[in-house]
N, C-alpha and C positions, 0 to 999 in steps of 0.2 A: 504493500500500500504506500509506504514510505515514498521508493522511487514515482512512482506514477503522481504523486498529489501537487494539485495547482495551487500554485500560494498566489490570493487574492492583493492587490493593491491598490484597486477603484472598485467601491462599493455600489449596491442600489441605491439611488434617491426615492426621496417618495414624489409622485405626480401631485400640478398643482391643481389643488380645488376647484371644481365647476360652479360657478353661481349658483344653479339649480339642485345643488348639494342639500342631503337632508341625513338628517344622525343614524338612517338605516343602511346608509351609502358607508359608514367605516364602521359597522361589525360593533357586535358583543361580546364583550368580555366578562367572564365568571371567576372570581377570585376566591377560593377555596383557602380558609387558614382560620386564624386567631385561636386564641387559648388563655386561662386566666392568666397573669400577667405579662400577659404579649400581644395586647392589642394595637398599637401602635401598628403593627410589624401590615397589615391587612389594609390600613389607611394608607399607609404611602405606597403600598402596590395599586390601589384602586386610584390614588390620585395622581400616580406614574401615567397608569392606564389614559386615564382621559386628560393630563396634559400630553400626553403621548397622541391621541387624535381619535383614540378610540369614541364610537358615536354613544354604545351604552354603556356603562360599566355595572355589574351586581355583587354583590361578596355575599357569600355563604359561611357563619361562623355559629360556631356555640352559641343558643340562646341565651346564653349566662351573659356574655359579653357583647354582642349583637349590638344591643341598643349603645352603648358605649365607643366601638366602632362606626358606628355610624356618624354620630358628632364630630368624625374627625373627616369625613368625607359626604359632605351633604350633597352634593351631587351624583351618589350611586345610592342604587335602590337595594338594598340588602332579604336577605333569607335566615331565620333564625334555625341553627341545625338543634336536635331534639338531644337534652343533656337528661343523666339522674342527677338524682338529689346532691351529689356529689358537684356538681356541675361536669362531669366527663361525658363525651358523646355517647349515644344509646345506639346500638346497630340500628337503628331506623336511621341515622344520620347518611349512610350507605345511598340509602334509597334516596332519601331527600336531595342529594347532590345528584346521583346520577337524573334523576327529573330536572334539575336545576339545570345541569349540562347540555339536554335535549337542548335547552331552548337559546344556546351561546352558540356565540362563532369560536373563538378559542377560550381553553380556561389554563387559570395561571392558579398553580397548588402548590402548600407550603408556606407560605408565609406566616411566621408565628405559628404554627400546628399543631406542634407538641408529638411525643410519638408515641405509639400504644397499638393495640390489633384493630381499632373500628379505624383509623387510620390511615393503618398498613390497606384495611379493607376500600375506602376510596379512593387510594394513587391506583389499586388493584384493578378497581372497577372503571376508574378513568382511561387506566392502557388499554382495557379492554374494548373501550368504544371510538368513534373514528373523528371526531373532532380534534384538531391539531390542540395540544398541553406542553404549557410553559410550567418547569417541574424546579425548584428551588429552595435551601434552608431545609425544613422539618420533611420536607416533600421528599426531597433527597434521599434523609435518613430512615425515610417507610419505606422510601422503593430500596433500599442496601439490605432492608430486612426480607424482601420477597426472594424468594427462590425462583433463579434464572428466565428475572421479570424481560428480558429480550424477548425470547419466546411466547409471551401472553403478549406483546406489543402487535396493537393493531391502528394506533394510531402516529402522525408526525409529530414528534417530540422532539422538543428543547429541553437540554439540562444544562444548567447554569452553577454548579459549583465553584466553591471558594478550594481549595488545598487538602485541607481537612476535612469536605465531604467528598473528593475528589475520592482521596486515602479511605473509605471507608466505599466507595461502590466498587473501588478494586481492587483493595486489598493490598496496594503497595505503597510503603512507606511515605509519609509528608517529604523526608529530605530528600528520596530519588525520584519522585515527580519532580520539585522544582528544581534538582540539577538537570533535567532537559525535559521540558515541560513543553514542547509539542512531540517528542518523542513517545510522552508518556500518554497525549493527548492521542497519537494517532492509534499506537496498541490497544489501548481501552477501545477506539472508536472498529478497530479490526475484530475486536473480542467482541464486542454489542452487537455490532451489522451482521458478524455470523451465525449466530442467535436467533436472528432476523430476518429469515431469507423472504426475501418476496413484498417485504413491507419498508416502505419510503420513507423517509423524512427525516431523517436521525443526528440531531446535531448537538453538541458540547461547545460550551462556551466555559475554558476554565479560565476564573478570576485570578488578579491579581495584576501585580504591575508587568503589561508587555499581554495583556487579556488574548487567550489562544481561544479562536472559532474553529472547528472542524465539522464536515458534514459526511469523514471518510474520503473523499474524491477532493476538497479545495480545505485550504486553511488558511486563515489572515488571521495577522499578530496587529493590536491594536496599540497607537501611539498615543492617546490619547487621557487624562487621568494623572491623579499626582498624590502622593500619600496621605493627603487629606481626606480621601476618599474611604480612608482605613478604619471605618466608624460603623457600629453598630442601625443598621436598618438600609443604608446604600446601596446592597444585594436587591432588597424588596421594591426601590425604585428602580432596579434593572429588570425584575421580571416582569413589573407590570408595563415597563414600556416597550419590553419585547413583544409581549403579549398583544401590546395596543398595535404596533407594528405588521403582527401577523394577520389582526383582525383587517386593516388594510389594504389585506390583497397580497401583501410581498412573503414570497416563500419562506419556508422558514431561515435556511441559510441567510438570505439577506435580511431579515427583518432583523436576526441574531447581531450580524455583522454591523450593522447600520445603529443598533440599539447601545453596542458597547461605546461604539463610536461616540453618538452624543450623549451617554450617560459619562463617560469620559470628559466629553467636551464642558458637559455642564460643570463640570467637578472643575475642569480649569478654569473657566470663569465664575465661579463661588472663589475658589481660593485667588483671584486675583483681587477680588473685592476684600475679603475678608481675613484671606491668609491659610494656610494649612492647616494650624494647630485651632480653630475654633470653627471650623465646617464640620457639619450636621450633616446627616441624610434629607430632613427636610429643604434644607438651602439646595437640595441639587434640583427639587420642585420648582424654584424660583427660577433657576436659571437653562430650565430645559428648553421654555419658549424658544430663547435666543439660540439654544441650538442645534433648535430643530429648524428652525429658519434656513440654519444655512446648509441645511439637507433638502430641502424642495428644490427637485430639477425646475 
């Protein structure tokens, strides 16, 4: 695979808007996560999402937290999943999501999650249906617990880990991934795809500084991004504006490609304002407008 792969250096844009545009023309997004004290984590995927261009956005989270989440993103219409007394999801949660999914263009799972079997049982049931899933954080760490979840794969998926979920879907060390970290990007992505015969779409985005995209066949290393970036909730404005991305038409490779890119870009212009050491994930919301601007062909 090595030899053969195309390393990308001009990415998609996205087309500019028609007048006659209406919020069913860029797709819905379904945002799957939160958990008791990780609400945060589902608000700034959903609001990645629709500054990202996405037309609707929805989040599906614990009833417990639900209402909570919602206050941080009042422009997404939210779904309460069914908890016990405990506040822990109840296997009706399963159900609940996959109806919830019927009705999306892409859904983006994991953010804030938590990990557990009803869980493990939704990233399950998500593979198994064919809408394109943007998989990240807690999302990750359910699908590392299924067994030789390539094979249940029937739909195009993005995975977006950091190092250390990286090290946990394959089993090989934090320090020899990042001594050659598209090395280790392309073995993992030869291991997945043939797992996977027959079924399309499969691409890894691993983070970090120098962000590797792989979809097996092309790979682009991302320049974009500055260690300010190194902040708890950052990840979850990457998946939702992947996700917002895909809901707009552009395949998964390039929506992946194009998403590091200005989540990258946003991060440099936050830290030019503000500085490295006091950016936020939020702050990368502020600044995604500006750079997504300069991604419209």
């Amino acid at each position: 695979m090595a030899r053969n792969i195309e390393r990308i250096g001009i990415i998609t844009q996205l087309a500019r808007r028609r007048r006659s545009s209406h919020k069913g023309d860029f797709g819905r997004v379904l945002v799957v996560g939160g958990s008791g004290g990780m609400i945060g984590a589902v608000g700034l995927a959903c609001n990645a999402a629709l500054r990202g261009g996405a037309g609707l956005v929805t989040f599906a989270a614990p009833q417990t937290v639900q209402p909570f989440i919602a206050t941080l993103c009042p422009c997404a219409t939210s779904i309460p999943l069914a908890t016990d007394e405990g506040g822990n999801l109840k296997a009706e949660a399963v159900r609940q999501v996959a109806q919830a999914a019927a009705g999306g263009d892409v859904l983006a799972v994991g953010p804030g999650m938590a990990v557990g079997r009803v869980q493990q049982d939704i990233v399950r049931g998500l593979l198994e249906q064919p809408k394109p899933v943007v998989i990240d954080a807690d999302g990750l760490n359910n699908l590392a617990a299924i067994d030789n979840w390539p094979a249940i794969r029937r739909c195009e998926l993005v995975l977006t880990p950091h190092p250390g979920e990286f090290s946990r879907l394959t089993g090989r060390p934090i320090g020899e991934v990042q001594a050659d970290r598209e090395a280790a990007v392309l073995a993992a992505m030869e291991q997945w795809l043939g797992g996977a015969a027959g079924v399309g779409g499969l691409v890894c985005a691993l983070k970090g500084a120098g962000t590797v995209v792989c979809d097996g066949r092309r790979l682009y290393v991302n320049e974009t991004g500055n260690p300010g970036m190194a902040t708890g909730g950052s990840g979850d404005v990457l998946t939702g504006l992947t996700a917002a991305l895909i809901a707009q038409k552009l395949p998964p490779f390039d929506a992946a490609c194009l998403a590091v890119r200005c989540h990258g870009r946003a991060g440099d212009l936050a830290a030019e304002r503000l500085g490295e050491v006091s950016l936020i994930a939020s702050d990368l919301l502020d600044y995604l407008p500006d750079a997504l601007k300069e991604a419209v062909a």
